[in-house]
N, C-alpha and C positions, 0 to 999 in steps of 0.2 A: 504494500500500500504506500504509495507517494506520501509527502507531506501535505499537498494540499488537501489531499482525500483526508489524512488524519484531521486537520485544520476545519478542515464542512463538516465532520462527526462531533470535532468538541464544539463549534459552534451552535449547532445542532441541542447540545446537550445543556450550554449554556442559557437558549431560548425555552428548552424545556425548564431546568431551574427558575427561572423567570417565571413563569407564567403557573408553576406548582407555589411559588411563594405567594408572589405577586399575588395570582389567581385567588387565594384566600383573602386575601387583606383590601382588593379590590371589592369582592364578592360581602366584604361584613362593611365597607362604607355605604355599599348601592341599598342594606339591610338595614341602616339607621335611618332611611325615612321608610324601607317595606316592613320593619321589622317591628323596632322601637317605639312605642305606645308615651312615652315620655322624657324628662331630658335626663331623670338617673336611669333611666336603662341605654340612650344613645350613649352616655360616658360609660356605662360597662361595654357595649360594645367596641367603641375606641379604644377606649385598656384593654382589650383582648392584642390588639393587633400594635397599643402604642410604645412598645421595647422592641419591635420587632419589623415597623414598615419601612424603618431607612434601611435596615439593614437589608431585607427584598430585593430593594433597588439597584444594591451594588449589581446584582447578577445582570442588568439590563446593561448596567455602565460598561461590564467589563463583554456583553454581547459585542456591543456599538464597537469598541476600542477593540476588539479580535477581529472584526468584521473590517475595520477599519485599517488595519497592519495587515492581517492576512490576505483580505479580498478588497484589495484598492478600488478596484474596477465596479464592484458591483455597490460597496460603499458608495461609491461615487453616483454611479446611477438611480439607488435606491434613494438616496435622501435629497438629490434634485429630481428626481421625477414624482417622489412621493412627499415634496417638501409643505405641502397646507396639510396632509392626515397629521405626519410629526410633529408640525411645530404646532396645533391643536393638542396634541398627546403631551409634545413638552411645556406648557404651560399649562395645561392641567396639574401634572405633575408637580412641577412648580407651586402653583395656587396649592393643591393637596398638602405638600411637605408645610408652608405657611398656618396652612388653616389645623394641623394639627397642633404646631408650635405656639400658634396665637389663641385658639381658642378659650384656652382657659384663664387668659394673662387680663382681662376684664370681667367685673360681674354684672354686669348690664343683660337683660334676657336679650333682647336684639342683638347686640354682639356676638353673646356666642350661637342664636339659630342661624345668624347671618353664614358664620363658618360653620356649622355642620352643615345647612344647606354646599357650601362651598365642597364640603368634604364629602357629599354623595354626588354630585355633578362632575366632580372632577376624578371617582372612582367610576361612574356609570359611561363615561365617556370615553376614557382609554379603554375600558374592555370591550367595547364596541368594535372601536378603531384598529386594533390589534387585531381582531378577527378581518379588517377589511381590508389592513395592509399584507398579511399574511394569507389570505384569501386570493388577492391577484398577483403574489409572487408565486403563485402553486400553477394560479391559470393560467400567465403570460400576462406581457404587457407590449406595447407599442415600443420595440428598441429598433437602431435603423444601423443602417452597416458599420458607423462610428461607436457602434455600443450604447449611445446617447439613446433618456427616455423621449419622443416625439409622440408623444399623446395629452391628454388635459386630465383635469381633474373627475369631469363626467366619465369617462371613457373606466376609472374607479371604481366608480359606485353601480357596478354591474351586479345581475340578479346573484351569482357567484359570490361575488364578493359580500354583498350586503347579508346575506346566510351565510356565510363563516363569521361575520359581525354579530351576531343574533344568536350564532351555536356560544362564543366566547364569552359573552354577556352573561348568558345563560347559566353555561359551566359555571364558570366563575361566582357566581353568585347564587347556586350551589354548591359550591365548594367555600364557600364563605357561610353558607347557614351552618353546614355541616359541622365547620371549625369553632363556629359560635355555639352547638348545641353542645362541643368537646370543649369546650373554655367557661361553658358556663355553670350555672347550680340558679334553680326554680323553675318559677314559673316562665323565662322568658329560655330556659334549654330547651321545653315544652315546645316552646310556641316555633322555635326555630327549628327542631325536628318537624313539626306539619311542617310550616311553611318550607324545609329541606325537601320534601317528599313531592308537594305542589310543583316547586321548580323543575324538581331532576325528570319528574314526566317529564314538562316541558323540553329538557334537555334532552331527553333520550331521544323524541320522535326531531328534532330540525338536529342531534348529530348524525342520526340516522340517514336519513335526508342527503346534509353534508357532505358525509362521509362515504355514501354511496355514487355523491355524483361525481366527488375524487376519483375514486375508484376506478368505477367504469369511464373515464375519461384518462386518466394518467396511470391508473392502477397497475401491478405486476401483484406476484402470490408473496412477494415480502409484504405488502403493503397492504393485503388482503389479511394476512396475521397482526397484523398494527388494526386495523379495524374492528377485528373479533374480537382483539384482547380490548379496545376502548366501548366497543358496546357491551360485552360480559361484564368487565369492572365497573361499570353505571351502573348496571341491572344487580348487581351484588352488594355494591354501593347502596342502592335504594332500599335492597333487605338488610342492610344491615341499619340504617337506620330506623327501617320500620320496628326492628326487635330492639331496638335500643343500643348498640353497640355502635356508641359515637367513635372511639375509635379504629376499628377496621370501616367505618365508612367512609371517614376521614382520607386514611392510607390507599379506599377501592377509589376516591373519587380523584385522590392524588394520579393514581395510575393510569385512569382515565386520561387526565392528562397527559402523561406522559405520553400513553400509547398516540393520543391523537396527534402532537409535535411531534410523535418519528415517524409516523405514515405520511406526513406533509412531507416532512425533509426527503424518507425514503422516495414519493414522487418526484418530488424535485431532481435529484440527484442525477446523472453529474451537472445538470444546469443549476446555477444559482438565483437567475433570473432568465426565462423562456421568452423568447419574444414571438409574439403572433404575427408580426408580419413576414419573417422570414425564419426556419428554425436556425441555418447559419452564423443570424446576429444574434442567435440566442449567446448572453452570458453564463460561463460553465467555469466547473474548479480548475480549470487550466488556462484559459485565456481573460480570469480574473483574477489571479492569485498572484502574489508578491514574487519575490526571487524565492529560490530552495537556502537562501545564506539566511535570508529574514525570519523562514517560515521555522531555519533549524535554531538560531537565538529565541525567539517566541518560546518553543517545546520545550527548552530547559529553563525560563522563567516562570510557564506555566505551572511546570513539573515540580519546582521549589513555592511555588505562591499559593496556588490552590490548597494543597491540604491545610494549609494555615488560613485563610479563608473559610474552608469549611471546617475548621476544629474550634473557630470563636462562634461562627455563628450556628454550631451547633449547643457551645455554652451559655448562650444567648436565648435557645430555644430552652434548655433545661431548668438552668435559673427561676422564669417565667411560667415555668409548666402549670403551676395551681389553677383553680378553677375560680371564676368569682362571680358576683352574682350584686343585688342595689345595696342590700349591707354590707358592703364592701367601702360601698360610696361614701366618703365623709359631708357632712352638711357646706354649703360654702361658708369661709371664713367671716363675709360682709354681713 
């Protein structure tokens, strides 16, 4: 296996960690206005996720910055031809890391619904967007013999794209009740088990959908195992909530994910970005990828940085594991 081919696997693996974090913390903001009946349960649901959402985020940074060393060419392409979904998704982001920082720094009621409104609009909207960016790198986009994106922003918002936007929503928010029925204690684990059961229907019939039209469009029988295993862990996922075993539904629904980010990538693969108008200019892990000198300095900084990465933020995760619930909540100080 080349270094590039390794470089698109860990890539790959890094958008999957994204979107298994991320996907929860996104999925319990878009639940403090589906969820939360009032303002000490929106604060238990923030403390579910508030030791733990900047840390999510590194997996995105360090996506962008591999994508960005490894795959010049298609870095290049991607965030000029897709530059209004990201820069919508990066000031979200932005606005969200604020609205978690600031909201408790006033006792004014208006202030702080001002930011939790802030804090579900700016989680309900990157998991949308995510679906719709990764949605038309699977299907193709407009590249012309220069590798350059030449298509518009409608050319986006195609029926494809917009239902991978809708499956990620979904998921995610899903996988955010499920973590909040694992993080919590009463009546509102309760409510976030229904309400987990309600969505993940949801989820199951448009990943189905999704997933099917991947498939039969780009599919091979790798890809066709990346689908079984993402529709089984939903459907397991769903039983295990219904019986009460927050965490293995937690871990089925994690997998779900995961399986759905390697059936994408596996279609994609060797393209990075597929172009419709000719396959030729499609961009692939060889005629977007760095030198073999850059790709081989990368491997050994990876190789030292990653498991230190993953051994804080897995202390991060442990630390924080308790359950909490509105007696948890202290009165405000004012």
């Amino acid at each position: 296996m080349e270094l590039h081919d390794v470089w698109f696997v860990l890539i790959a693996v890094l958008w999957t960690g994204y979107f298994f974090l991320e996907g929860f913390d996104f999925g319990v903001g878009v639940l403090t206005r589906l969820l939360a009946r009032n303002r000490p349960e929106r604060r238990v649901l923030i403390n579910t996720i508030g030791p733990v959402w900047d840390g999510n985020e590194v997996w995105l940074l360090t996506a962008g910055g591999a994508t960005f060393a490894a795959f010049p060419e298609w870095y290049a392409t991607l965030f000029s031809g897709f530059y209004l979904p990201l820069l919508v998704i990066l000031v979200c982001l932005i606005v969200r890391g604020v609205a978690f920082e600031y909201r408790a720094k006033r006792p004014e009621e208006n202030w702080q619904r001002n930011w939790e409104t802030a804090i579900f609009w700016s989680s309900l909207i990157p998991a949308f967007l995510w679906g719709v960016a990764f949605g038309n790198i699977v299907r193709g986009v407009k590249i012309d013999r220069n590798l350059e994106y030449v298509g518009n922003l409608w050319d986006l918002l195609n029926p494809y794209a917009l239902l991978g936007g809708l499956v990620t929503l979904t998921l995610f928010t899903f996988h955010g009740a499920v973590f909040t029925a694992l993080k919590t204690v009463g009546e509102i684990r309760e409510r976030a088990r229904k309400l987990a059961f309600k969505v993940g229907l949801a989820t199951a019939v448009l990943a189905l959908l999704f997933l099917g039209w991947t498939q039969i469009d780009n599919g091979d029988a790798k890809s066709l195992v990346a689908l079984v295993v993402a529709v089984a862990a939903l459907v397991a996922a769903l039983a295990a909530n219904q019986a009460g075993r927050e965490g293995w539904s937690f871990a089925l629904s994690g997998i779900t994910i995961v399986a759905t980010v390697a059936m994408l990538f596996l279609t994609l693969f060797p393209n990075v970005m597929p172009s419709t108008l000719n396959e030729e200019w499609s961009l692939t892990v060889t005629n977007a990828s760095s030198s073999p000198y850059t790709l081989k300095i990368m491997t050994w900084c990876a190789g030292i940085a990653t498991p230190l990465v993953l051994l804080y933020q897995g202390w991060t995760y442990w630390v924080f594991r308790k359950r909490i619930g509105t007696q948890h909540i202290a009165e405000p100080a004012h």
